[in-house]
SEVOFI-371309 format. One record per atom (N, C-alpha, C, O): residue number from 1; atom name; y, x, z negated. Coordinates in steps of 0.05 Angstrom, whole numbers, plus 32768, in hexadecimal, padded with zeros to 4 digits. Layout:
REM residues N
NUM_CA_Y_X_Z
...
END
This chain:
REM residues 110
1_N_8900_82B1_742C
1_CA_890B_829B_741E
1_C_8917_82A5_7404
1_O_8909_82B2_73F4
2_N_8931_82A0_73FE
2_CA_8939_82AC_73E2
2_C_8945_8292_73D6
2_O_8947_827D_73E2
3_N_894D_8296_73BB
3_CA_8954_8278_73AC
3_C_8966_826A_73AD
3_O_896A_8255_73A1
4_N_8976_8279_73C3
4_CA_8989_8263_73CB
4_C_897D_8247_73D0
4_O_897B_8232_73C4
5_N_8973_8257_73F3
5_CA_8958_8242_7404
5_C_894A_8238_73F4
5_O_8944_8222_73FD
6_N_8942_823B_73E2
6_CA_892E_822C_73DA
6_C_8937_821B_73C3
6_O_8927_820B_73BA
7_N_894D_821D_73B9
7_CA_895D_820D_73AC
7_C_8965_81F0_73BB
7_O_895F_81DA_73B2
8_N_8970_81F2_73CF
8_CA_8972_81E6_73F1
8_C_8963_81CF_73F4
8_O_8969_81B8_73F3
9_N_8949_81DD_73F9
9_CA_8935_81D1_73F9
9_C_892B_81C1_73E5
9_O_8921_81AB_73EA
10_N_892C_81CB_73CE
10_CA_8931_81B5_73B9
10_C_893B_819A_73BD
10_O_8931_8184_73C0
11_N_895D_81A7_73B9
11_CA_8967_8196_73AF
11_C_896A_817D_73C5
11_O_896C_8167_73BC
12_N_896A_8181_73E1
12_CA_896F_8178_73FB
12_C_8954_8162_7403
12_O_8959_814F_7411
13_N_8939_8167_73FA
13_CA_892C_8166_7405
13_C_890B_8164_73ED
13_O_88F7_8170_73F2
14_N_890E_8153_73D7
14_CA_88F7_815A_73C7
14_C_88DE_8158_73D2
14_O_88CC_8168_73CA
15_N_88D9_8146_73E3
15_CA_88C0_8151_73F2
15_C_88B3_8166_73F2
15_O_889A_8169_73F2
16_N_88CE_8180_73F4
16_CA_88C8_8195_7407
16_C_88BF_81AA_73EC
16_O_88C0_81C2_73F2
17_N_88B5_81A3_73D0
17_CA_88B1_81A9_73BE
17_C_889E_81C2_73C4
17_O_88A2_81DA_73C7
18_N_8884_81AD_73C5
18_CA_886B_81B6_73D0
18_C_8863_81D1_73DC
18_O_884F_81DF_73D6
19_N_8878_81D5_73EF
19_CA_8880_81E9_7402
19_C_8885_8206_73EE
19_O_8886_821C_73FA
20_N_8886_8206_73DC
20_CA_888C_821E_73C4
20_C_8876_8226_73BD
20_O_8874_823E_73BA
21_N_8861_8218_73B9
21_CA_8848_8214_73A8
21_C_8837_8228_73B3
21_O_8834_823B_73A4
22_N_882D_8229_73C9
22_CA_8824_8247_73DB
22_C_8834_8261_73CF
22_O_8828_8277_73CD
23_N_8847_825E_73CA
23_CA_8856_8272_73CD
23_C_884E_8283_73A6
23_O_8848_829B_73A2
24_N_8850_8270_7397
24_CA_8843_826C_737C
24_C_8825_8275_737F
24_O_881F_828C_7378
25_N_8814_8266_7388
25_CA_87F8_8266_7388
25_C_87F3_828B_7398
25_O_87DC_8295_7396
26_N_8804_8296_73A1
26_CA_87FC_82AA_73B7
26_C_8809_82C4_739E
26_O_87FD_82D9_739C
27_N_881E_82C0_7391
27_CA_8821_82CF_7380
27_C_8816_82D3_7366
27_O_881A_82E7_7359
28_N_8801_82BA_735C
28_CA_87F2_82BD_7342
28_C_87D8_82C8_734F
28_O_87C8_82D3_7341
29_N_87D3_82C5_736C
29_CA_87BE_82D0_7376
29_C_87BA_82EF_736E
29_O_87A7_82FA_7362
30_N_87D7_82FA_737B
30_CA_87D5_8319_737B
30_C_87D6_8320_735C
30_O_87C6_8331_7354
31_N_87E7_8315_7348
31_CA_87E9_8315_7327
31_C_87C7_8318_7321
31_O_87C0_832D_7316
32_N_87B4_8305_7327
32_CA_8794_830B_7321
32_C_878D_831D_732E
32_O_877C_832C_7323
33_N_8793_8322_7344
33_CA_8783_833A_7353
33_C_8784_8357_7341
33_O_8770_8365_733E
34_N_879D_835D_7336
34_CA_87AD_8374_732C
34_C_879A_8371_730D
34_O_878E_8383_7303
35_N_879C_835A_7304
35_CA_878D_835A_72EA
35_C_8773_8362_72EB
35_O_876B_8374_72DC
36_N_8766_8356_72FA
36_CA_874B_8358_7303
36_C_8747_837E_730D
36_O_8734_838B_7307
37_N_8759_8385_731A
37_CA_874F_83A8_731D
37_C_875A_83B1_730B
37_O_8754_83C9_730C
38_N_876E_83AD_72F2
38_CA_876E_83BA_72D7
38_C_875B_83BF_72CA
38_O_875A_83D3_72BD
39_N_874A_83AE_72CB
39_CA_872D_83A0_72B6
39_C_8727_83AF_72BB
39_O_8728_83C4_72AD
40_N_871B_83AB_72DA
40_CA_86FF_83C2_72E7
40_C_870A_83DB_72E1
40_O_8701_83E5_72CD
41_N_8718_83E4_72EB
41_CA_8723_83FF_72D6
41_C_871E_840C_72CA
41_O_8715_8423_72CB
42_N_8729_83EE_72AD
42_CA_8724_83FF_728E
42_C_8705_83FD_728C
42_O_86FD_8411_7280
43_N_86EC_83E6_7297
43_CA_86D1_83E8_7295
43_C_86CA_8403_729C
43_O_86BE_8414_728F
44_N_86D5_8406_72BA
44_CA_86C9_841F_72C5
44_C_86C5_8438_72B2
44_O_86B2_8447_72AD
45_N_86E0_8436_72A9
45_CA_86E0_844C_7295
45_C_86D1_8454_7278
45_O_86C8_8468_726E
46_N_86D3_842E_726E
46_CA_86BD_8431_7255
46_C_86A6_8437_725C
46_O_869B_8443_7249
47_N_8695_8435_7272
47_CA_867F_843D_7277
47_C_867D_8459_7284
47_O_8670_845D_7298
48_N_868C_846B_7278
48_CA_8696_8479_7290
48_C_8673_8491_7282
48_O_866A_849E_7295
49_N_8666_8495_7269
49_CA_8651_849E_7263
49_C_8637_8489_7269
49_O_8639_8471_7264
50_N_861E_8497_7276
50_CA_860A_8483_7281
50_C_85F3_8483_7264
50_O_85EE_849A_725D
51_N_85E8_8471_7257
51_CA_85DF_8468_7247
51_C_85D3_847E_7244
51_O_85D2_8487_722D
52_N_85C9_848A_7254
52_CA_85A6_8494_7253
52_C_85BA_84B4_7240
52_O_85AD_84C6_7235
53_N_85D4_84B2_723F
53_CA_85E3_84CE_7234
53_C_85EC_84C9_721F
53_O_85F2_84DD_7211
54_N_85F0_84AF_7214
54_CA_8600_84A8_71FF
54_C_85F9_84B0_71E2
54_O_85F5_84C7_71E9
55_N_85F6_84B0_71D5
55_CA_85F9_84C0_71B6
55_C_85E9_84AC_71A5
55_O_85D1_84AE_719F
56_N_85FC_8494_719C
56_CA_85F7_8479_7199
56_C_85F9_8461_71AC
56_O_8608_8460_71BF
57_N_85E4_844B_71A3
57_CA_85EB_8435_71B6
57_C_85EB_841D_71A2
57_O_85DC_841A_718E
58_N_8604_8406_71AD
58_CA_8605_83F8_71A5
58_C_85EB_83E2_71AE
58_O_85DB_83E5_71C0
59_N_85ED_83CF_719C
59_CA_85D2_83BF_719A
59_C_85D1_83B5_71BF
59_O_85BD_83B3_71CD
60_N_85E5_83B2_71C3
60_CA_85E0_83A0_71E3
60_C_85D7_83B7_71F7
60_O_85CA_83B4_720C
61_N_85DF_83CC_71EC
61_CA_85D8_83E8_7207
61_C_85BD_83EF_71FA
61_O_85AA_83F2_7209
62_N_85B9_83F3_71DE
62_CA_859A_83F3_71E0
62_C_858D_83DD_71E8
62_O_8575_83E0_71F0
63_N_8599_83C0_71E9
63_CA_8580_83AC_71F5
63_C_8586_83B8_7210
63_O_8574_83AE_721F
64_N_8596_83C7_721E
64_CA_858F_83C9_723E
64_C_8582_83E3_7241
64_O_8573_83E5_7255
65_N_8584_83F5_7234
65_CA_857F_840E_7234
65_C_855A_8410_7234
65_O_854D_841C_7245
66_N_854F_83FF_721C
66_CA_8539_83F9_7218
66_C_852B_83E4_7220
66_O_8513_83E7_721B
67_N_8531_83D0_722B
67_CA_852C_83BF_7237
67_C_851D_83A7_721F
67_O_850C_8396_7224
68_N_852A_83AD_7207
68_CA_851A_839C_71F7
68_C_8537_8386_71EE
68_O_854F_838E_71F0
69_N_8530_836A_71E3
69_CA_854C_8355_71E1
69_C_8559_8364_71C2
69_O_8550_8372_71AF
70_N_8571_8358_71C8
70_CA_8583_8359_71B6
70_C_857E_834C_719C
70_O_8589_8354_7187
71_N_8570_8339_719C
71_CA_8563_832B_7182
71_C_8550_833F_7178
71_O_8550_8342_7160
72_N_853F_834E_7187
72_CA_852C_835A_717D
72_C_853D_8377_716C
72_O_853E_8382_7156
73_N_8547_837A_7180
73_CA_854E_8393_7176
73_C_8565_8392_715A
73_O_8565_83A5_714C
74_N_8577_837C_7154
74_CA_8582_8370_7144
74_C_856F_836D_712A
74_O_8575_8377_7114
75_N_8558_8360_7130
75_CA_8547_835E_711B
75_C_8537_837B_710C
75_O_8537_8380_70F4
76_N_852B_838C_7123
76_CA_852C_83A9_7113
76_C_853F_83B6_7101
76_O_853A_83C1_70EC
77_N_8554_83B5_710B
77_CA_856C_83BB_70F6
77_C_8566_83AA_70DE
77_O_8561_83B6_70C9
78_N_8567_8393_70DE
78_CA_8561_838D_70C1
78_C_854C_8389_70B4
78_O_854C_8380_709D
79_N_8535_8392_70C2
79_CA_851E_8390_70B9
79_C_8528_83B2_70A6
79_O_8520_83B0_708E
80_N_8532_83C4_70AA
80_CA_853C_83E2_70A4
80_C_8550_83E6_70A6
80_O_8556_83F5_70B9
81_N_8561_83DF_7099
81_CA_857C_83E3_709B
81_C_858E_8403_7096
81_O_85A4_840C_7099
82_N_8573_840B_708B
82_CA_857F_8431_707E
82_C_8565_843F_7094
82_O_8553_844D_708B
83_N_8566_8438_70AF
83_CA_854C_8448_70C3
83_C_855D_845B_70C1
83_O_8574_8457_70B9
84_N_8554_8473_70C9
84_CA_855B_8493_70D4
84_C_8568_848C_70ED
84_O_857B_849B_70F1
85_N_8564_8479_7101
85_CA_856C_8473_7118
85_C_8584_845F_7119
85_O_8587_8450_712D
86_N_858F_845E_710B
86_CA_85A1_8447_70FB
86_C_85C2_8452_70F8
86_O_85BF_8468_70EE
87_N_85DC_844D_70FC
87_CA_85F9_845F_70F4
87_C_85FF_8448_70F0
87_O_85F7_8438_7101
88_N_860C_8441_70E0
88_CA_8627_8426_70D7
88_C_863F_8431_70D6
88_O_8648_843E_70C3
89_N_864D_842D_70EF
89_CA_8668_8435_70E9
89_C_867C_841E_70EF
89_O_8683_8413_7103
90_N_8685_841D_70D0
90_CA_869F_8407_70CE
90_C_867F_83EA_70C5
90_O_866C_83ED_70B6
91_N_8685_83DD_70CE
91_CA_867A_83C1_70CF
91_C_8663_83C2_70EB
91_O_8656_83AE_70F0
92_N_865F_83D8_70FB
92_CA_864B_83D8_7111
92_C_8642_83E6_710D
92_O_864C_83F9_7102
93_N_862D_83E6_7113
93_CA_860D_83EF_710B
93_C_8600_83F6_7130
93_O_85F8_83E5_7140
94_N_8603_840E_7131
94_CA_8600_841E_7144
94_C_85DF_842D_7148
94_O_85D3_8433_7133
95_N_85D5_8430_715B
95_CA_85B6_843C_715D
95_C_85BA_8454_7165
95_O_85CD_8459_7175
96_N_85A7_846D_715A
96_CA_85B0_8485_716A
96_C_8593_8488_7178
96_O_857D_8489_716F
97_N_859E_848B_7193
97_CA_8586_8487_71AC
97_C_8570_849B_71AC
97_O_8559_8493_71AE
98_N_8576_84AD_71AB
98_CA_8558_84BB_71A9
98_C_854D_84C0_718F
98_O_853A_84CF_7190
99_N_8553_84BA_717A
99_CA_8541_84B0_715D
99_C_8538_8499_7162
99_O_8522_8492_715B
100_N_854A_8487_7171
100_CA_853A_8469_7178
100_C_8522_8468_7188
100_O_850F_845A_7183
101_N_8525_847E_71A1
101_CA_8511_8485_71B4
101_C_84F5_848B_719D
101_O_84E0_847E_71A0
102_N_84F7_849C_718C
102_CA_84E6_84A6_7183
102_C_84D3_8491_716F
102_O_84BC_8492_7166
103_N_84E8_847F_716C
103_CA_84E3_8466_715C
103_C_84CD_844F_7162
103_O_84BB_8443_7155
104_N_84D8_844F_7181
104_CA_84C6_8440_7199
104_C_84AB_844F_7199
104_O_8498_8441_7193
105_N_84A3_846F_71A0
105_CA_849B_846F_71AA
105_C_847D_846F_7190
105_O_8467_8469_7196
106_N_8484_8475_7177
106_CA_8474_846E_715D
106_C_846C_8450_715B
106_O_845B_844B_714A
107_N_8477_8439_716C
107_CA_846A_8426_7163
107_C_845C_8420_7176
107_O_8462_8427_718D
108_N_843F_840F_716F
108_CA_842F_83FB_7186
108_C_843D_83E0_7193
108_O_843A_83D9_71AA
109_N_844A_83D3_7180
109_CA_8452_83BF_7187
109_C_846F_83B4_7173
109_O_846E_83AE_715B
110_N_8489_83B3_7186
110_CA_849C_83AD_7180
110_C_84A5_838E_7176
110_O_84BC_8388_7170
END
């Protein structure tokens, strides 16, 4: 079908509107599909180091890393805001994982 036809069909026939709309709906289809494996992608790639290697962890990969919540671990930071286990870089406030490990393993109860 090229725009002639479907001009045609237009103009001949508004009914036959409708009849385009598949044709729309099937092309924003493939437009998300293409977006959607860009994403995964670039994720794939940001994670492309596995936690257990990482240097520093941000507060959400230490709540997964350690299995302790994000509130908690949020609140140690400011309960100590100058810990040994502690990097601020820029405006984020970063954990470095095995000073943190060592951190855990000194307390009874978190």
């Amino acid at each position: 079908m090229n725009q002639i036809t479907l001009f045609n069909e237009v103009a001949y026939r508004p009914a036959s509107i409708p009849t385009a709309l598949p044709l729309v709906y099937d092309a924003l289809f493939k437009l998300n599909s293409v977006r959607h494996e860009a994403s995964s992608k670039v994720k794939t790639q940001e994670d492309s180091v596995p936690l257990w290697e990482k240097y520093l962890l941000t507060v959400e990969e230490a709540a997964e890393y350690f299995g302790i919540g994000q509130k908690r671990i949020r609140r140690l930071i400011s309960f100590d805001p100058a810990a040994d286990y502690l990097l601020t870089v820029g405006n984020r406030t970063q954990i470095k994982r095995r000073q943190f490990e060592k951190y855990i393993d000194s307390m009874s109860c978190v």
